[in-house]
C-alpha positions in Angstrom: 0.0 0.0 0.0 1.6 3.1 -0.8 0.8 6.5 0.2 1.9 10.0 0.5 3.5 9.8 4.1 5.2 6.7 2.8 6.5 8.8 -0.2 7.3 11.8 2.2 9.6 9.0 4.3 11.0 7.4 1.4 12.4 11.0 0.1 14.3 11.4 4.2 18.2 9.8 5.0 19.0 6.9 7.0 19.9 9.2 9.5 17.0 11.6 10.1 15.0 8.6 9.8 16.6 7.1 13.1 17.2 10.5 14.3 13.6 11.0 14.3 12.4 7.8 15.2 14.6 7.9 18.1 13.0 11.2 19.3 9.8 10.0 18.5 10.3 7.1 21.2 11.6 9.3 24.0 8.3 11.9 23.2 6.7 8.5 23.2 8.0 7.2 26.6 7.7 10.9 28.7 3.8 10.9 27.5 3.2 7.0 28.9 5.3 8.4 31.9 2.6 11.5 32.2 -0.3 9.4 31.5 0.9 7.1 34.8 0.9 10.0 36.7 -2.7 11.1 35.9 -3.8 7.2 36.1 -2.3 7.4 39.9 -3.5 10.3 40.9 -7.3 9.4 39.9 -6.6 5.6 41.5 -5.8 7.3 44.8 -8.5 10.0 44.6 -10.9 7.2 44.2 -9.8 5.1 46.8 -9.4 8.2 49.0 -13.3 9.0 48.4 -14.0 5.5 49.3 -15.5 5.1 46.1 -15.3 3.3 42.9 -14.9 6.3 40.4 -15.4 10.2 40.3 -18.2 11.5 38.7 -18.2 13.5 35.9 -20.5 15.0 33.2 -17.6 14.7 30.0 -15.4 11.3 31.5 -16.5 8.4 32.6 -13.5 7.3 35.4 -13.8 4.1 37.0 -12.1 1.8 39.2 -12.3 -1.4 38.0 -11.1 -4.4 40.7 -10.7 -8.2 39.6 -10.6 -11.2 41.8 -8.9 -14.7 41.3 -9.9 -17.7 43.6 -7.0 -20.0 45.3 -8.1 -23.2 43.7 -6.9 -25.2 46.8 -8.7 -22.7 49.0 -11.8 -24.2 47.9 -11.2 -27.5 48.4 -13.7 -27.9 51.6 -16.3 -27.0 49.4 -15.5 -30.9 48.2 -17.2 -32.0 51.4 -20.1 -29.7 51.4 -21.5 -29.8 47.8 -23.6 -32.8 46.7 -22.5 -34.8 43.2 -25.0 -32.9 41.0 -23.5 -29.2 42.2 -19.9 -30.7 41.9 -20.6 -31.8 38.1 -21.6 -27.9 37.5 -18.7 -26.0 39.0 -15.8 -28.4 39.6 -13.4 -30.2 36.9 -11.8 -32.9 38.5 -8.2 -33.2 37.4 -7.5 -36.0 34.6 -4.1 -36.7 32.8 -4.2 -36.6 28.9 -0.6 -37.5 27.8 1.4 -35.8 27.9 0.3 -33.3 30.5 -1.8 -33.4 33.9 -4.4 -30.9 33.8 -5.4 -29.7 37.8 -8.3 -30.0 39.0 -10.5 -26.8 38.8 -13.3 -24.8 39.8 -15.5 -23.1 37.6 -15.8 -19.7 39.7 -18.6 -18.8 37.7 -21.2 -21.4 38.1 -19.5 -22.0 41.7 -20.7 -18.2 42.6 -24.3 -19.7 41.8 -24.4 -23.2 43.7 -22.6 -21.3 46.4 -25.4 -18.4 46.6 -28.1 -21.6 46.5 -26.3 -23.7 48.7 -26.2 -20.7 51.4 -23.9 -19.6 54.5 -20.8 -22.1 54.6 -21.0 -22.5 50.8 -20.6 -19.0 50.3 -18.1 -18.1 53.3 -15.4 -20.7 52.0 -15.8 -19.2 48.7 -15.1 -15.6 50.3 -12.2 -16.8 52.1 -10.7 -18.1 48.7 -11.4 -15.1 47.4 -8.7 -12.2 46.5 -8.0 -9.6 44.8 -5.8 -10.0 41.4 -5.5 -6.2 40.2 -7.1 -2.3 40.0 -7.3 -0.5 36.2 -9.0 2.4 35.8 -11.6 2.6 32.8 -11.5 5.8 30.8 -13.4 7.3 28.8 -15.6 10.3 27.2 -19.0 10.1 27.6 -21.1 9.7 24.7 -23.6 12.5 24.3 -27.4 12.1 23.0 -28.2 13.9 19.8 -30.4 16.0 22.5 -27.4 17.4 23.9 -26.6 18.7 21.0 -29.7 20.9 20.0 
């Protein structure tokens, strides 16, 4: 595919081509470096607020928290699940060669037995329960045509 920027390039030496790539990069590297900084700064207002974003009219700024389960901190719930809710949230492990896949539960459908199942269900599942990272979701808000008029 050819077009005029690759024409313009073509037309530029070796060495304005580095040179400018290699200022490019360190332009590159001192924005990512700014855009940290603003990414901190709304992380710890957030978490200062005690809240989960700051509200605003133009961004939308959000906290967003994952979770990962210890597998083998669920391993009680072995003992207190029947065979039916087993067969819908846990993978036993099983060796196809050449490799032994773990045993595993599926944290999804476990969530759901657990809520059915009640009290101990659920407070084993908490306990396995931690957090795996914090990203902040950016964006603009979309306006309505409304907004417009």
């Amino acid at each position: 595919m050819n077009t005029i920027l690759d024409d313009r390039w073509a037309k530029v030496s070796d060495d304005t081509l580095l040179s400018s790539y290699s200022e490019s990069l360190d332009l590159l590297t001192k924005q990512q470096d700014i855009v940290g900084r603003y990414n901190q700064e709304i992380q710890r207002r957030i978490k200062d607020r005690g809240a989960t974003g700051i509200p605003d009219e133009t961004f939308n700024a959000e906290l967003v928290v994952s979770y990962t389960y210890d597998q083998a901190a669920l391993t009680p719930l072995l003992e207190v699940l029947n065979n039916v809710e087993l067969e819908k949230c846990y993978q036993p492990a099983y060796t196809p060669p050449p490799v032994e896949v773990p045993a595993k539960w599926k944290v999804q459908q476990l969530l759901a037995v657990a809520k059915r199942r009640g009290n101990e269900a659920l407070a084993i599942v908490q306990r396995a329960k931690f957090e795996s990272g914090r990203r902040l979701k950016f964006e603009r808000r979309r306006r309505n045509d409304d907004d417009h008029n």
